[in-house]
C-alpha positions as CSV (number, residue, x, y, z in Angstrom):
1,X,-11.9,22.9,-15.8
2,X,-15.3,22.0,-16.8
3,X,-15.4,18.6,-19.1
4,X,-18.9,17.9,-20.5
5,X,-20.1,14.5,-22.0
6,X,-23.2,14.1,-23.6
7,X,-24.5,17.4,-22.1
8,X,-23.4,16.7,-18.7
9,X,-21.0,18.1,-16.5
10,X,-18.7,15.4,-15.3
11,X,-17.5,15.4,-10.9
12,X,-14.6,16.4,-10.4
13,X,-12.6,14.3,-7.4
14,X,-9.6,14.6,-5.3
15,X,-8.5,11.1,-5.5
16,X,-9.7,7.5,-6.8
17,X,-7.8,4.4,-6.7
18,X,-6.9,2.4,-10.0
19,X,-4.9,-0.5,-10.5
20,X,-4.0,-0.8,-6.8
21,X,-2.6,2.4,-6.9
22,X,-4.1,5.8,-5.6
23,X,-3.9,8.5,-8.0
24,X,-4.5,12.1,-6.6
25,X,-5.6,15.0,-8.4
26,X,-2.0,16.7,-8.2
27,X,-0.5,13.6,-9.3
28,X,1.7,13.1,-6.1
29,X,2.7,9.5,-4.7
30,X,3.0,11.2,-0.7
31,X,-0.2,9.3,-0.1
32,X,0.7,6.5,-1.9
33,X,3.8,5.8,0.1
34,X,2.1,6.1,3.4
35,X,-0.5,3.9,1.9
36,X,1.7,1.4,1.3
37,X,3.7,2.3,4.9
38,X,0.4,1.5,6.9
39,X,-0.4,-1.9,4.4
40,X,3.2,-3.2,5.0
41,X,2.7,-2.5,9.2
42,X,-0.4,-4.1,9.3
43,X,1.1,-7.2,7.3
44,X,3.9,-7.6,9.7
45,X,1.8,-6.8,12.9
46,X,-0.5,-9.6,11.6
47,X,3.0,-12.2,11.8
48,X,3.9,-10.2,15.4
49,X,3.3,-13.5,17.3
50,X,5.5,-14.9,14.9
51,X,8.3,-12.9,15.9
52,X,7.7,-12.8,19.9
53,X,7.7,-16.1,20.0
54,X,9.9,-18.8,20.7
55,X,11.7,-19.2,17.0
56,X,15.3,-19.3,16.9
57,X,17.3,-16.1,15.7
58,X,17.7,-17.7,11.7
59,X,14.3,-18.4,11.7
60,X,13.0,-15.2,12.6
61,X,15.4,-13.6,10.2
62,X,14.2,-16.2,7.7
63,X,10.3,-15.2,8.3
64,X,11.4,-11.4,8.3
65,X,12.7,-11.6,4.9
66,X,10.1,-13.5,3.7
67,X,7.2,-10.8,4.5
68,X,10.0,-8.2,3.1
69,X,9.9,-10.2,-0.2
70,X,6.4,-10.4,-0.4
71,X,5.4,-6.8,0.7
72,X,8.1,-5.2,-1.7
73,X,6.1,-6.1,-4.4
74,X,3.7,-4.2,-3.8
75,X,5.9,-1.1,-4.6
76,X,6.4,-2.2,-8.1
């Protein structure tokens, strides 16, 4: 489909991001999800030390939730 403004042809694209959020040109979330898959491992690898270190159990389970909690929004 060809969309012209002001005598010009606009560029089509595959993909652009918008609001956080990618938006594809079939209008599927598949890379969305592993978007957000590879942003929530890198948050957690970022507190790794956290949880190989010498914590108790509760307070690993404590920090684990917390990065959960924060990370989850970002599926909303």
């Amino acid at each position: 489909m060809r969309i012209m403004v002001n005598g010009k042809e606009l560029e089509s694209i595959a993909q652009f991001c918008y609001l956080g959020s990618m938006v594809t040109k079939d209008c599927r979330s598949k890379c969305e999800v592993r978007r957000h898959i590879a942003l929530a491992k890198e948050a957690f690898n970022k507190k790794k030390d956290l949880m190989c270190g010498s914590l108790s159990l509760q307070m690993k389970k404590m920090h684990s939730q917390s990065i959960c909690m924060e990370y989850c929004t970002v599926w909303k």
